[in-house]
C-alpha positions as CSV (number, residue, x, y, z in Angstrom):
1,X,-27.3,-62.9,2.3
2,X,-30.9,-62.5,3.2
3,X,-31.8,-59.4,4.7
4,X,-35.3,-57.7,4.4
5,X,-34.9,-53.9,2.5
6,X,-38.6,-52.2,3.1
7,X,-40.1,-50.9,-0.3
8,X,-39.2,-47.3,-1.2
9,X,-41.3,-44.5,-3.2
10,X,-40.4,-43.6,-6.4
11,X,-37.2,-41.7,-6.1
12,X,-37.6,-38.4,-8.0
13,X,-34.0,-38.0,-8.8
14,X,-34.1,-40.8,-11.1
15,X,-37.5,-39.8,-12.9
16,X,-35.2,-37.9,-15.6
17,X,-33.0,-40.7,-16.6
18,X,-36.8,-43.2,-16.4
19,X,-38.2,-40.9,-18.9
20,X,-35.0,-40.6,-20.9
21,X,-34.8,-44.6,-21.3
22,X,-38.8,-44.9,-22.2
23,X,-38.5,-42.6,-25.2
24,X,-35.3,-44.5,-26.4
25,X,-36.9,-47.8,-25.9
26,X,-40.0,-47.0,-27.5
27,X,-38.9,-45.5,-30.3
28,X,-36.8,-48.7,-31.3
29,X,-39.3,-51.1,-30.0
30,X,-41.9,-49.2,-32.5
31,X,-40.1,-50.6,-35.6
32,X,-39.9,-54.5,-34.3
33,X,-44.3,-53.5,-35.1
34,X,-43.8,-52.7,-39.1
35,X,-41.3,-55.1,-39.9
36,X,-43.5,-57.8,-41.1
37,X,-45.4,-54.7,-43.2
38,X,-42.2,-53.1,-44.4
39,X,-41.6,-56.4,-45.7
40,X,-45.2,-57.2,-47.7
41,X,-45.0,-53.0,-48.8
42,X,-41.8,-52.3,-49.7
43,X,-41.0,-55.8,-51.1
44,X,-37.9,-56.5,-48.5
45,X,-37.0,-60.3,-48.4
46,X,-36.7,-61.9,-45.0
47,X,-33.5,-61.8,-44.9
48,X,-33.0,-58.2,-45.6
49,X,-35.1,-57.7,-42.6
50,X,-32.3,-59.5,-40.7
51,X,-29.4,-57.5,-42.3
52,X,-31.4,-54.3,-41.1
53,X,-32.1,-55.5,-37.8
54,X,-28.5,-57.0,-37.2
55,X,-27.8,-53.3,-38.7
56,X,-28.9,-51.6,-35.5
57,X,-27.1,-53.8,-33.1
58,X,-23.8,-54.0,-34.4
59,X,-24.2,-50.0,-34.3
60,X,-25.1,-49.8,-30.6
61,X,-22.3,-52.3,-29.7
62,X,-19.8,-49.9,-31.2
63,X,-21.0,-47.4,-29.8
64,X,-21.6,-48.7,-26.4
65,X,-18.1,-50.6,-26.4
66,X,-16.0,-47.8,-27.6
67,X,-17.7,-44.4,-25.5
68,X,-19.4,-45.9,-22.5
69,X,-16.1,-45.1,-20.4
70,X,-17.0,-41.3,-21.1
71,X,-20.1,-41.6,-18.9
72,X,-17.8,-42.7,-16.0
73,X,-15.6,-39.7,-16.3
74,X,-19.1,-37.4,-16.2
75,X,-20.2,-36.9,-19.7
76,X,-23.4,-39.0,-19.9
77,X,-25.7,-35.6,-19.6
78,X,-23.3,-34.7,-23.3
79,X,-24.0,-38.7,-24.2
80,X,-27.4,-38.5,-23.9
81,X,-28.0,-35.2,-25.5
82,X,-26.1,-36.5,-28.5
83,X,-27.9,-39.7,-28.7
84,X,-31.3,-38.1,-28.4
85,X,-30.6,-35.6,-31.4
86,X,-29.2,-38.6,-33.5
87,X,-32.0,-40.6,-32.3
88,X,-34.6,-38.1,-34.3
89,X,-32.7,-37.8,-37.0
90,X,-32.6,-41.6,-37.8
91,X,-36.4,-41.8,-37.2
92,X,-36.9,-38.6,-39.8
93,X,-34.7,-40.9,-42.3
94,X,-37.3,-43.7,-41.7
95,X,-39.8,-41.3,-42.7
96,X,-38.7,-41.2,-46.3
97,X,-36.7,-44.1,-46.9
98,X,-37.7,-46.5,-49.6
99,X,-34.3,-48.6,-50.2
100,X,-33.3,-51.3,-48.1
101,X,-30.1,-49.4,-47.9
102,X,-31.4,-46.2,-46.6
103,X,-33.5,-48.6,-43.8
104,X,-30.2,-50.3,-42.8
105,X,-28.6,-47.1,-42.4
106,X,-31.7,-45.4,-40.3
107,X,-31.0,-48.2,-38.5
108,X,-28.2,-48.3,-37.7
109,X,-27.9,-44.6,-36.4
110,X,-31.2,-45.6,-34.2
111,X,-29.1,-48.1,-32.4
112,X,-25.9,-46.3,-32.4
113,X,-27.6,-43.4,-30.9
114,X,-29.0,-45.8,-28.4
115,X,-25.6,-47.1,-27.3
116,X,-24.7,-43.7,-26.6
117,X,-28.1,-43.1,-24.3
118,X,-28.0,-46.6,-22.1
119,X,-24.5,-46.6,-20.3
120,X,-24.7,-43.3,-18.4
121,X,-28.7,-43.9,-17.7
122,X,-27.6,-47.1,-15.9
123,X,-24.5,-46.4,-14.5
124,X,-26.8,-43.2,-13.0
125,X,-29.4,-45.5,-11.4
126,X,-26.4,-48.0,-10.0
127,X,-24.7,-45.6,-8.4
128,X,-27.2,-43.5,-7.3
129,X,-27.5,-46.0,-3.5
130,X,-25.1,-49.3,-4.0
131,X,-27.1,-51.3,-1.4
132,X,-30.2,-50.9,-3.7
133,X,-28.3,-51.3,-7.1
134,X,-30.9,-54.2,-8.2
135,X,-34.0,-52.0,-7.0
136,X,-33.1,-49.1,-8.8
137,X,-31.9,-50.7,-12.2
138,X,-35.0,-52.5,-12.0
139,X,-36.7,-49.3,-12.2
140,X,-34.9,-48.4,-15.5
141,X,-35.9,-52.1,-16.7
142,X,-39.4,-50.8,-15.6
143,X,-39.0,-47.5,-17.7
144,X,-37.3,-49.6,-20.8
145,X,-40.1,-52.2,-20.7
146,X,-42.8,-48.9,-20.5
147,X,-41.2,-47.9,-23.6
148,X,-41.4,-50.9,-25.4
149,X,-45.0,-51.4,-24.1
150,X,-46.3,-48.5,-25.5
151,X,-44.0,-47.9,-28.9
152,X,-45.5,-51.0,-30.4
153,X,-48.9,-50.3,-29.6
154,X,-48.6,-46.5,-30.5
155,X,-46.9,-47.7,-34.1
156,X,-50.1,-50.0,-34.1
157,X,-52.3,-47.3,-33.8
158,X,-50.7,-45.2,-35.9
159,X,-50.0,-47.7,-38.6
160,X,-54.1,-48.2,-38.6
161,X,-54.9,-44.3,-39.1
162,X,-51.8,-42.9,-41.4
163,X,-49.8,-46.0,-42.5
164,X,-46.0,-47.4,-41.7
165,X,-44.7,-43.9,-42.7
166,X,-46.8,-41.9,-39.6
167,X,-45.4,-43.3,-36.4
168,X,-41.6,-43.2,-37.5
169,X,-43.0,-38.9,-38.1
170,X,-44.6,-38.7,-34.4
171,X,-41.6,-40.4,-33.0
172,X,-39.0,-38.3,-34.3
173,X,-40.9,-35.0,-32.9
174,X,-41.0,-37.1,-29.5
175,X,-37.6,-37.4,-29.3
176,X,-36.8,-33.8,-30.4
177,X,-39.2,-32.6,-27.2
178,X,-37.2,-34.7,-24.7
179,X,-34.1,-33.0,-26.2
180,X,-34.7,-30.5,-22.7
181,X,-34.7,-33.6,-20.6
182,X,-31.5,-35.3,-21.5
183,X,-29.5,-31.2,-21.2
184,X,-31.0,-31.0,-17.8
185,X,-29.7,-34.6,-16.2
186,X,-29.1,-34.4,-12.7
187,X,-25.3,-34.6,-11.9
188,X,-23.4,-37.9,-11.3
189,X,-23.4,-38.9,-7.8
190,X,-21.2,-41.8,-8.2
191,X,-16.9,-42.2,-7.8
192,X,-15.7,-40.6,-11.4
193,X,-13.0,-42.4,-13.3
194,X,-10.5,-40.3,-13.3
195,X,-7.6,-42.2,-15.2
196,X,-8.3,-41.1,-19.0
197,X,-8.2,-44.7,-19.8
198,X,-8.7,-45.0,-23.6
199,X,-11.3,-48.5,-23.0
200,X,-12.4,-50.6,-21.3
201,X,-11.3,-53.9,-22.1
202,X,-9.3,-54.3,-19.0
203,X,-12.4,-55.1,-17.1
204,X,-12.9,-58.3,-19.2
205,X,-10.3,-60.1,-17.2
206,X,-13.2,-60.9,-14.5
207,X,-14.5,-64.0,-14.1
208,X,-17.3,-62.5,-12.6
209,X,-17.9,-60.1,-15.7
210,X,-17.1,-62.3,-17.9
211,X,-19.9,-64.8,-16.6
212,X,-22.2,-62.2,-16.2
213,X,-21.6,-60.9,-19.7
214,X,-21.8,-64.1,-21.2
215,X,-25.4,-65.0,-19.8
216,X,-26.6,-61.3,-20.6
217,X,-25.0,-62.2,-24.3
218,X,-27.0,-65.4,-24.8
219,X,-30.1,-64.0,-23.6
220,X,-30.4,-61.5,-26.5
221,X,-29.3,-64.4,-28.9
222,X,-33.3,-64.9,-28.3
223,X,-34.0,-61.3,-28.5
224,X,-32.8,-61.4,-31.9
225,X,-34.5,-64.3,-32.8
226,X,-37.5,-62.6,-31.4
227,X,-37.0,-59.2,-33.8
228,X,-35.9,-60.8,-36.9
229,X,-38.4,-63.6,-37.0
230,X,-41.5,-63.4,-35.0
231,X,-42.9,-60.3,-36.6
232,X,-42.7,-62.2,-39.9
233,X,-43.6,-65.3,-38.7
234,X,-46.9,-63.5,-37.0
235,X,-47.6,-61.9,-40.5
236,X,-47.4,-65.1,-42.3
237,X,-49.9,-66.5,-40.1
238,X,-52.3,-63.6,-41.2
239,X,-51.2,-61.2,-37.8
240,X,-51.2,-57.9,-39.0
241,X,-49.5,-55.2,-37.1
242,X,-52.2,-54.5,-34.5
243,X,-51.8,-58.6,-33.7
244,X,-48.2,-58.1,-33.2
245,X,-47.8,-55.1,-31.0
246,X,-50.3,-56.7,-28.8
247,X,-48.3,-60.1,-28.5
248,X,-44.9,-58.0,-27.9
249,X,-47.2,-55.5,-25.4
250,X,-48.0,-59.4,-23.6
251,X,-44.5,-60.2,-23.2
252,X,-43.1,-56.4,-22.0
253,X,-46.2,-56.0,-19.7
254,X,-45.2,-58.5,-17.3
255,X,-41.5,-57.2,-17.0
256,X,-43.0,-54.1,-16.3
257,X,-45.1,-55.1,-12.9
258,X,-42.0,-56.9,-11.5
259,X,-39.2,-55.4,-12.5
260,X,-38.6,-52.8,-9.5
261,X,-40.0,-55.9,-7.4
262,X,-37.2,-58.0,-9.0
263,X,-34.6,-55.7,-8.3
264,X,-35.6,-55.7,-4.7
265,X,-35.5,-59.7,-4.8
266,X,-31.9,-59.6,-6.1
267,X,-30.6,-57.2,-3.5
268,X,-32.0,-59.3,-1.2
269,X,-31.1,-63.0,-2.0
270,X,-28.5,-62.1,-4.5
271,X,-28.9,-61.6,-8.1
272,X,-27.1,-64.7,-9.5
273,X,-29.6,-66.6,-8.0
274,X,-32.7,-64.7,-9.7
275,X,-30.7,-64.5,-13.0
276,X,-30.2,-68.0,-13.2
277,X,-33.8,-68.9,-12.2
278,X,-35.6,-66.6,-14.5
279,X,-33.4,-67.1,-17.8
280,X,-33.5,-71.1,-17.5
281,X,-37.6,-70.8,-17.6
282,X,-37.1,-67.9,-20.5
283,X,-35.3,-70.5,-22.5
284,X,-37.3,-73.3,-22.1
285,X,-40.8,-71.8,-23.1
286,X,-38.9,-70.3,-26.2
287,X,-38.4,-73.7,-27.5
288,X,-41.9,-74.6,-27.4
289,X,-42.8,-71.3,-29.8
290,X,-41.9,-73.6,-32.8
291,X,-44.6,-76.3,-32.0
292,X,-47.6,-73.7,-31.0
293,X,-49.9,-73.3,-33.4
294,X,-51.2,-69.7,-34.5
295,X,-50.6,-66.3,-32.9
296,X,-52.8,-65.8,-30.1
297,X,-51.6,-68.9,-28.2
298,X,-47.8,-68.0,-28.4
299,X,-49.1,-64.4,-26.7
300,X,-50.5,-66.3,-24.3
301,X,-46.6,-68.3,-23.6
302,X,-45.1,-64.7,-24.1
303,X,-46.8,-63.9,-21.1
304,X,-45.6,-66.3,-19.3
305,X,-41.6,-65.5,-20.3
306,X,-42.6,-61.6,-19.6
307,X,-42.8,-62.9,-15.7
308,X,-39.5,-65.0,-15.4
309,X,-38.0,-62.4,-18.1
310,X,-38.7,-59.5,-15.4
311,X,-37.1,-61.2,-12.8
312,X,-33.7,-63.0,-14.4
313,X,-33.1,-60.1,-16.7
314,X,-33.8,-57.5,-14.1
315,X,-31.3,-59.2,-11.7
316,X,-28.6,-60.1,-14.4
317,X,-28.1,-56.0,-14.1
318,X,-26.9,-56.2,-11.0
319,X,-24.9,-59.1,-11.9
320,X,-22.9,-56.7,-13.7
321,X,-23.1,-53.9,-11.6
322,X,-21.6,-55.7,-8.8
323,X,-18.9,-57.2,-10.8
324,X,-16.5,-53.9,-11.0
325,X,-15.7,-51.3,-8.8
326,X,-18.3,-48.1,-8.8
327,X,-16.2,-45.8,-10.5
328,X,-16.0,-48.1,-13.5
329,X,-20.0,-49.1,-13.6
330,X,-20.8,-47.2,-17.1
331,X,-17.8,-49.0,-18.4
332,X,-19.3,-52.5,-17.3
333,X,-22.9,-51.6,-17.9
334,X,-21.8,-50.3,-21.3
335,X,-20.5,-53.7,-22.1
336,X,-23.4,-55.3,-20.6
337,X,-25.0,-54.1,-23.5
338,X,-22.5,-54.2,-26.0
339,X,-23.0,-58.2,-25.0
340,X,-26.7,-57.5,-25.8
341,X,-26.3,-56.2,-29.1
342,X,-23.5,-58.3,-29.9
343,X,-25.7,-61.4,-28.7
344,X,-29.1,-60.3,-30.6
345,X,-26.7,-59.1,-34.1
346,X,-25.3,-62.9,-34.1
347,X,-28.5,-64.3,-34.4
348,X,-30.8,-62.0,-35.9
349,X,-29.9,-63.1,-39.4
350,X,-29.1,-66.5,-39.1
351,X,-32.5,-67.2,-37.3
352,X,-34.2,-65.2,-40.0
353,X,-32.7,-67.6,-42.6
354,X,-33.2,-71.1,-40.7
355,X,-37.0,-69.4,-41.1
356,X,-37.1,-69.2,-44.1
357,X,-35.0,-72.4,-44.9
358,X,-36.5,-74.8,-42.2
359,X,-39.4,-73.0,-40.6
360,X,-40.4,-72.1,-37.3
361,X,-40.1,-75.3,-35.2
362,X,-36.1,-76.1,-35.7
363,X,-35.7,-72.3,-35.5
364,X,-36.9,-71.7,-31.9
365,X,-35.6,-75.4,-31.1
366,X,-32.1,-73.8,-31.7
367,X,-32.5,-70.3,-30.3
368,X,-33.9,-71.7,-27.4
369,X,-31.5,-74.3,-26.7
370,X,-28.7,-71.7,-27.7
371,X,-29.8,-69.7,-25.1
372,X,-29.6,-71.9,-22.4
373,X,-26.1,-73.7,-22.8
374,X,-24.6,-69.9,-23.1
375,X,-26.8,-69.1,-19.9
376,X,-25.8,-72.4,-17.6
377,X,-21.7,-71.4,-18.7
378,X,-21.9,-67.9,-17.7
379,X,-23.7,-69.3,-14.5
380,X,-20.4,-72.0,-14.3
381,X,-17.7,-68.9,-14.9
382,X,-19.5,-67.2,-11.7
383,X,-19.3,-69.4,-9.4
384,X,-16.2,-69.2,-7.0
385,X,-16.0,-65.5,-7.3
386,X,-17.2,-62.1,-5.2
387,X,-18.4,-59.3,-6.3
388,X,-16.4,-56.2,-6.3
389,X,-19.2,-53.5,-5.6
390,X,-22.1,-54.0,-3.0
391,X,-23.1,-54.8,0.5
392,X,-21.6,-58.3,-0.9
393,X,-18.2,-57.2,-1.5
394,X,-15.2,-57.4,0.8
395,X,-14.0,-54.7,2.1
396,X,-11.0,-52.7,0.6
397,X,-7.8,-53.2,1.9
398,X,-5.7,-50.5,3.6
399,X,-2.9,-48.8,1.9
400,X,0.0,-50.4,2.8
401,X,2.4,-47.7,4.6
């Protein structure tokens, strides 16, 4: 398939669920900031800063594998409503907290609430016109990667004028004011799932899913490598946190430029194709953070995986998208990111530790490589199958008589 799709406006139906995902992402990209802080502050080891990072994923993977169906059946507006409420309420415990315990459990809610927000925000934006699935979930990559742009360097800022207690304040009242947006979601314009089906694990007998699932998972193995260990290993080379939310700002900016670019890319040469391409350069440059030397130069390589990050992660949305029927697109997309979370909590600790333990040059050796072996086998579980949604599908049999 090559066929030429002409560049669309913004589509103001799916400014809601843009602005619902930037607030989310940005509040939990605002924390990866103080980590290396809470740590020097509040006395934390590194590897308590793992435990409460792995904390938040494990959360949203429940979350996301256990309710996501819901949002097929037409309850992401009640999801996201939820999740937003939840959302404050976890950032108000951050406020206050002192023990590591109380952290892990502020946490914890943050990305449980967040589990609850993503499946229904996607599955709106894939559903919304199949033949542009990739363009318009790279808009919501767009409006993710906004939030993560400008949660670390708002945390930064407020860091410098009120200390790690302020932003965690502001972004709790933020969240409270989009409370409005997420009761006032435009309506689902997708196929419901109608079958009350109590999960959805059935969909994992894919190969296509399954492939796509697996690639997504490995990629955040480096994710969680990148939370757990870089803030600390920025802070230990004298990068306070104004340093760090500019390096994380150099790697989300790029995804940010492309990503509705990247979507287009994918609908038009297929997304496999700009998966593969973008996550094999991701994992290579990730091995060479180990070897850099100080912080400004690994922004500089950052940069350079924002670019190939906006296109192969962009496109690996679609890779999932495409791999299940419409009315069961939450239910995929909701394991999509239970495969995030699940990928990022497996590593976040154990990278944090071989930190500590080795240092940083077999750490990002590992992750790296890690990443790509799981990347090239999701790539080899693909091939051989078609999609089951989109312009590349076949098309549905006739009921027999």
């Amino acid at each position: 398939m090559n066929r030429r799709l002409p560049a669309r406006p913004l589509d103001r139906d799916l400014l809601p669920f843009q602005l619902l995902m930037g607030v989310t992402a940005g509040g939990i990209g605002g924390i990866v900031t103080v980590l290396g802080e809470l740590r020097d502050e509040l006395g934390f080891s590194g590897s308590g800063i793992g435990i409460m990072v792995a904390s938040g994923f494990v959360a949203a993977f429940l979350s996301q594998v256990t309710l996501a169906r819901l949002a097929d059946a037409g309850h992401a507006r009640v999801m996201a409503t939820v999740g937003i409420a939840l959302s404050a309420v976890a950032m108000l415990m951050m406020v206050f907290a002192v023990d590591l315990e109380l952290w892990i459990v502020s946490r914890a809610a943050l990305g449980f609430a967040g589990g609850l927000i993503l499946p229904g925000v996607r599955r709106a934006a894939s559903v919304h016109d199949p033949v542009r699935a990739g363009e318009n979930l790279g808009r919501m990559v767009v409006a993710e990667t906004t939030g993560f742009i400008f949660g670390p360097s708002l945390t930064a800022l407020l860091v410098w004028l009120g200390g790690i207690r302020l932003p965690f304040a502001v972004f709790a009242a933020a969240m409270l004011l989009f409370l409005p947006v997420a009761v006032r979601l435009p309506p689902d314009r997708g196929l419901l799932d109608r079958s009350g089906r109590a999960t959805s694990f059935d969909l994992l007998r894919g190969r296509r899913l399954q492939g796509a699932l697996t690639i997504v998972g490995g990629y955040f193995m480096m994710v969680g490598a990148w939370e757990s260990v870089l803030p600390v290993m920025f802070a230990d080379r004298g990068a306070g946190a104004a340093l760090t939310g500019i390096a994380f700002t150099m790697v989300a900016l790029p995804i940010m430029l492309v990503g509705a670019r990247a979507g287009r890319l994918a609908d038009r040469v297929g997304p496999v194709r700009v998966t593969m391409a973008g996550l094999v350069v991701v994992s290579l440059s990730t091995m060479t953070f180990g070897v850099i030397p100080g912080v400004i130069p690994i922004a500089g390589v950052m940069t350079l995986v924002g670019f190939a990050d906006g296109y192969g992660f962009t496109a690996a949305h679609a890779v999932v998208a495409r791999a299940v029927a419409e009315h069961r697109q939450a239910a995929a997309l909701g394991l999509m990111g239970a495969s995030e979370v699940a990928g990022a909590a497996i590593s976040a600790l154990p990278a944090a530790w071989m930190y500590e333990s080795y240092g940083s040059g077999p750490t990002w050796a590992a992750v790296g490589l890690t990443v790509l072996v799981l990347v090239v086998a999701g790539w080899l579980r693909i091939r051989g199958t078609v999609p089951a949604s989109g312009p590349d599908a076949p098309a549905p049999r006739p009921p027999r008589p």
